[in-house]
C-alpha positions as CSV (number, residue, x, y, z in Angstrom):
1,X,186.1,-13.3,-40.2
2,X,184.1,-15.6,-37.9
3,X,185.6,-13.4,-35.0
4,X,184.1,-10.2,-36.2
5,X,182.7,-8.3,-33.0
6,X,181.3,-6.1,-35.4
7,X,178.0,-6.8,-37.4
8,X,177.0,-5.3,-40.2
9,X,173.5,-5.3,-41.8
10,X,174.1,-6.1,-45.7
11,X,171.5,-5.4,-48.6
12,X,172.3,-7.7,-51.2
13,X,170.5,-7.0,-55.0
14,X,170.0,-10.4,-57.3
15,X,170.3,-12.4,-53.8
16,X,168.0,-15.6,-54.9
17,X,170.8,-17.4,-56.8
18,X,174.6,-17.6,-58.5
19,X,177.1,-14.8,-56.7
20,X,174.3,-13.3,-55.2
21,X,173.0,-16.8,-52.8
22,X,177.2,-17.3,-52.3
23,X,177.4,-13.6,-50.8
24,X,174.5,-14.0,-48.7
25,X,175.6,-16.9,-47.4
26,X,179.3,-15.2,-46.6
27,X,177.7,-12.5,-44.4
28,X,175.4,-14.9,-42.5
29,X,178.3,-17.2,-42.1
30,X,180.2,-14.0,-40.3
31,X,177.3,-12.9,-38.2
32,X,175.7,-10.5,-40.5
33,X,172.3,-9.7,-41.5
34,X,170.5,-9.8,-44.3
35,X,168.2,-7.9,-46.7
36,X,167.8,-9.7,-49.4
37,X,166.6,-8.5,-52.6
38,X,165.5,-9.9,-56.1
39,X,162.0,-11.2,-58.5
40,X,162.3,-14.5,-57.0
41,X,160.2,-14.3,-53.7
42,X,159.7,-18.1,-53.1
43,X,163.5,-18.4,-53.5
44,X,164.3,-15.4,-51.1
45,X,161.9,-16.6,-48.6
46,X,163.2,-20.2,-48.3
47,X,167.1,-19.0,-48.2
48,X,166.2,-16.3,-46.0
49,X,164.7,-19.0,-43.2
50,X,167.1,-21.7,-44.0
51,X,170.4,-18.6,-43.4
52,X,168.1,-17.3,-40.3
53,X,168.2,-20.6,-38.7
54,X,171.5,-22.3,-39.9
55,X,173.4,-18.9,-38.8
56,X,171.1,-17.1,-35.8
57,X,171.2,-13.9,-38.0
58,X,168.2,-11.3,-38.8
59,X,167.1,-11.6,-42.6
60,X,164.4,-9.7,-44.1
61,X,163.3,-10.4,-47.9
62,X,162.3,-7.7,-50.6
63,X,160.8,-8.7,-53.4
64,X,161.4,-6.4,-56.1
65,X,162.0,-6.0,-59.6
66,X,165.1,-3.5,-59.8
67,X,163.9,-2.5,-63.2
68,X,161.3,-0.8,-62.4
69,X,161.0,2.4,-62.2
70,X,161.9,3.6,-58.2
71,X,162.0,0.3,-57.6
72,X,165.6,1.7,-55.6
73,X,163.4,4.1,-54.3
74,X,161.0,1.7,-52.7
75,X,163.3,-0.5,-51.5
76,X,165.1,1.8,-48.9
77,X,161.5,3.4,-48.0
78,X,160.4,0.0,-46.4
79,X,163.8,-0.2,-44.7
80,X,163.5,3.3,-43.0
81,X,159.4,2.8,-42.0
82,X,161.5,-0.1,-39.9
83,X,164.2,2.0,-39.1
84,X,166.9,-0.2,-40.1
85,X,170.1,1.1,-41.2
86,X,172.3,-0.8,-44.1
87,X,176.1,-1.1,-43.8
88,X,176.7,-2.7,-46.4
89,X,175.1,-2.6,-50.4
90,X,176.0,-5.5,-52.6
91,X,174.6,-3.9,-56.2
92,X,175.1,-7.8,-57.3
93,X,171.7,-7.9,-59.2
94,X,172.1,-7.5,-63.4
95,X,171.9,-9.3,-66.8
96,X,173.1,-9.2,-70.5
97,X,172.1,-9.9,-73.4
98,X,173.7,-11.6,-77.0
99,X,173.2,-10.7,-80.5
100,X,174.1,-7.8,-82.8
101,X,172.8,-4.5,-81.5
102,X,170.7,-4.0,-84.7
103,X,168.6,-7.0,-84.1
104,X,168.2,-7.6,-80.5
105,X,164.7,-5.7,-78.8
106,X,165.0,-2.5,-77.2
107,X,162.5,-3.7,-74.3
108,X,165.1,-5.8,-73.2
109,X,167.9,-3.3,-73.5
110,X,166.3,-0.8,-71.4
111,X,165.6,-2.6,-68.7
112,X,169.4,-4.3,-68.5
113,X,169.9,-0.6,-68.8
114,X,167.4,0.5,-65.6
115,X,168.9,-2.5,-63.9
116,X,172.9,-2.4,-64.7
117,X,173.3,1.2,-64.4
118,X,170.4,3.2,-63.4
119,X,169.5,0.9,-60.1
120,X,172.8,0.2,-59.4
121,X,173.3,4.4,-59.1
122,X,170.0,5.0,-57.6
123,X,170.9,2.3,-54.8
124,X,174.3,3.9,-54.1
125,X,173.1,7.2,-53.4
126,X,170.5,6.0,-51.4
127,X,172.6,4.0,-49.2
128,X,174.9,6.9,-48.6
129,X,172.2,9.6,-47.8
130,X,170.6,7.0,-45.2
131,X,174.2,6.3,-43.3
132,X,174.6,8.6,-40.5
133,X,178.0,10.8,-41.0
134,X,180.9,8.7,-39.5
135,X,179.4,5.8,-39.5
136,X,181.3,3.0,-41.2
137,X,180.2,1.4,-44.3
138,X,180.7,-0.7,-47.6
139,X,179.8,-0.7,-51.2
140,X,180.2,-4.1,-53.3
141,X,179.3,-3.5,-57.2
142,X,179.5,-6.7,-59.4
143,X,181.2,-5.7,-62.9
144,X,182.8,-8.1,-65.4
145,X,185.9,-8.0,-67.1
146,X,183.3,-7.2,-69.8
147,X,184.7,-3.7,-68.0
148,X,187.7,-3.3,-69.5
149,X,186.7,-4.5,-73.4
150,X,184.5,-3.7,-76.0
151,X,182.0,-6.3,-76.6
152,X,180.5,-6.7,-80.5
153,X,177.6,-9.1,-79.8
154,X,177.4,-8.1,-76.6
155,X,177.6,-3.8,-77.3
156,X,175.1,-2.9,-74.6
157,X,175.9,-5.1,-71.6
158,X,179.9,-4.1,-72.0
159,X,179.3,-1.0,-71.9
160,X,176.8,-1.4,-68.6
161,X,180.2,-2.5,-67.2
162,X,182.3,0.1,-68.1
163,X,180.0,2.2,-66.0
164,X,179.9,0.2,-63.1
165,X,183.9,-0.3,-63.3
166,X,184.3,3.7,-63.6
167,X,181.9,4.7,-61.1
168,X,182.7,2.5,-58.8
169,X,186.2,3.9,-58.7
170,X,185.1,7.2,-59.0
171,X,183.4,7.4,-55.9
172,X,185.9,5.5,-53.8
173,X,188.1,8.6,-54.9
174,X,184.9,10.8,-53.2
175,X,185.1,8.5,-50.6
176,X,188.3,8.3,-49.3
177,X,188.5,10.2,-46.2
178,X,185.5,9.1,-45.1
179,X,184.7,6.0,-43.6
180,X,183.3,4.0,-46.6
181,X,185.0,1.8,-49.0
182,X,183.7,0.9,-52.2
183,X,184.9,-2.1,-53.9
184,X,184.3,-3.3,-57.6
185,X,184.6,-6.5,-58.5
186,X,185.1,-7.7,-62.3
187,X,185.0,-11.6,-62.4
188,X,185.0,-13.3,-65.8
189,X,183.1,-16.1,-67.0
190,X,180.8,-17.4,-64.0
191,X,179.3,-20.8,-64.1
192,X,175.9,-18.9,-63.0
193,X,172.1,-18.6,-64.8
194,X,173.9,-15.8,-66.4
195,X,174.3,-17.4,-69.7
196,X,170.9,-18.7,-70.2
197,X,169.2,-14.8,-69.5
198,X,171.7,-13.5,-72.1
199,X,171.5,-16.3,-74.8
200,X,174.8,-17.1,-74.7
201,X,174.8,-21.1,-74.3
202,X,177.3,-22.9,-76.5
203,X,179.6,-19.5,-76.6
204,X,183.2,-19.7,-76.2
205,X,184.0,-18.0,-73.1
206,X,180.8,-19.6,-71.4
207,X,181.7,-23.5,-72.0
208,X,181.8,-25.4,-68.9
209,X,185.5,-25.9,-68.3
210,X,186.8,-22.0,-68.9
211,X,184.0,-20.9,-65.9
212,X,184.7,-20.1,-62.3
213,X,181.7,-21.5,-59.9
214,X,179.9,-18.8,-58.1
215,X,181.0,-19.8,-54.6
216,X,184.9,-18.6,-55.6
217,X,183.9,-15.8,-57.2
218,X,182.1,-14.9,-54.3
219,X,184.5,-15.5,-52.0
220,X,187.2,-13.3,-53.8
221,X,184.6,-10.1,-53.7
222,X,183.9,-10.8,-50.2
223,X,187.3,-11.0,-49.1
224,X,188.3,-7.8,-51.2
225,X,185.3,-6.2,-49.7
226,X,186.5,-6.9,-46.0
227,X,190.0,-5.5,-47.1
228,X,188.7,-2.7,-48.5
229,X,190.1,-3.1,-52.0
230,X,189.0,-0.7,-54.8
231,X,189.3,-3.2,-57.9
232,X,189.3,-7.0,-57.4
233,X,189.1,-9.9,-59.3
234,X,188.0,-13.3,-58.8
235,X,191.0,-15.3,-60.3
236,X,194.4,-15.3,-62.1
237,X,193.3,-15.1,-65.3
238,X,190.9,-12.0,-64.8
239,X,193.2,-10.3,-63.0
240,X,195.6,-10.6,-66.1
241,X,193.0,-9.4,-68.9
242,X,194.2,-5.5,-68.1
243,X,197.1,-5.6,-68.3
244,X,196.7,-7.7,-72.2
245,X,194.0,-4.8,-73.3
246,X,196.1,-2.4,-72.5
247,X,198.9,-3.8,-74.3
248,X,196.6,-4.8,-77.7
249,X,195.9,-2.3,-80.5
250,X,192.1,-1.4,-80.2
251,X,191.4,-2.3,-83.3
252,X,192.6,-5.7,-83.2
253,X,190.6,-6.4,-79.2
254,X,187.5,-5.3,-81.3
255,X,187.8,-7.9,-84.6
256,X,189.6,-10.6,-81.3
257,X,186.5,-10.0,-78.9
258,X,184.0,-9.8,-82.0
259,X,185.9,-13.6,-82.9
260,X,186.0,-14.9,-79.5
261,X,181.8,-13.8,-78.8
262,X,180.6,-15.3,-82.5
263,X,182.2,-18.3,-81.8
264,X,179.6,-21.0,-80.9
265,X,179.4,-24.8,-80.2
């Protein structure tokens, strides 16, 4: 990838740490630039000097809360008062949240909700409408094998997922004769500040030896990117889960996933 003659200019959501940081540092690596976007502005600024220096590429930093309402909106209006064109959208920027769906706050919800799905959409469209028509370009949504389950304890943020997962391939269907790929990527269990957002320390599938670091996950979305993949996952053991839900009875996945997420310690 080094040799690229190519450079693209990639706008990369949740860019201040975990898959989002690794990504970054992928493109910059390759040559490409960088609009970073997240809350974190101290954290954006100081990786977008330290990637502009270590890698001679452009960066630019937006700090915004994709929550928001038209946050999406406001990020590709400061682009275009610059005129600068994105190649490439990395919708990387989301969270969860644990607990049984009749406890947990609705606050909370809405926005993983405004930020999983709604952003995420909103960004998409945006990217595609500011392209000019033949111009090559990419679309890198972060899912979860949370995609293809249903997730007691976790009802809201699985189903976040499932959308990502199906529109994602939905619209590399639209997409296909055109000169866009879009690639999904579902990894599982990231060793990321994922688990603290979402509550889930001390859960089963978030113990220290069953997670994948954030550089290899990363590197697996990046790659499948690149190749223009539609579904990718980030190792073996992801790439299997499929293939195992679609040979279980729903019933039993639900009382297995609702086991596996209520285990703690």
């Amino acid at each position: 990838m080094a040799n690229q003659t190519h450079h693209y200019t990639a706008l990369i959501t949740g860019a201040s740490g975990g898959i989002g940081y690794e990504l970054a540092e992928l493109f910059a690596r390759d040559g490409h630039n960088l609009i970073l976007v997240a809350r974190s502005g101290d954290k954006l600024e100081k990786m977008a000097m330290q990637f502009a220096i270590k890698y001679k590429v452009y960066t630019k930093v937006l700090v915004q809360d994709l929550a928001a309402p038209d946050a999406a909106a406001q990020v590709f209006a400061a682009l275009q008062q610059e005129s600068i064109t994105v190649d490439v959208l990395v919708n990387n920027a989301g969270f969860g949240n644990y607990g049984y769906f009749r406890e947990t706050g609705w606050p909370k919800e809405h926005a993983m909700l405004e930020l999983n799905i709604v952003a995420l959409t909103q960004l998409s469209k945006l990217f595609l409408a500011q392209l000019p028509k033949g111009r090559a370009g990419k679309i890198l949504n972060i899912a979860s094998v949370a995609s293809f389950l249903p997730g007691p304890m976790m009802a809201v943020y699985y189903a976040s997922k499932a959308y990502v997962l199906s529109f994602s391939e939905a619209l590399a269907a639209e997409l296909a004769d055109e000169n866009i790929t879009v690639t999904v990527l579902c990894p599982g269990a990231t060793n990321t500040d994922f688990k603290d957002r979402a509550n889930l320390d001390g859960s089963a599938p978030f113990n220290e030896k069953g997670m994948t670091d954030a550089r290899s996950v990363a590197e697996a979305g990046y790659t499948s990117m690149m190749a223009g993949k539609v579904v990718a996952f980030s190792d073996v053991k992801s790439n299997l889960l499929p293939y195992i839900v679609n040979l279980t009875p729903r019933p039993l996945l639900r009382r297995l996933v609702k086991l596996v997420q209520q285990k703690r310690g």
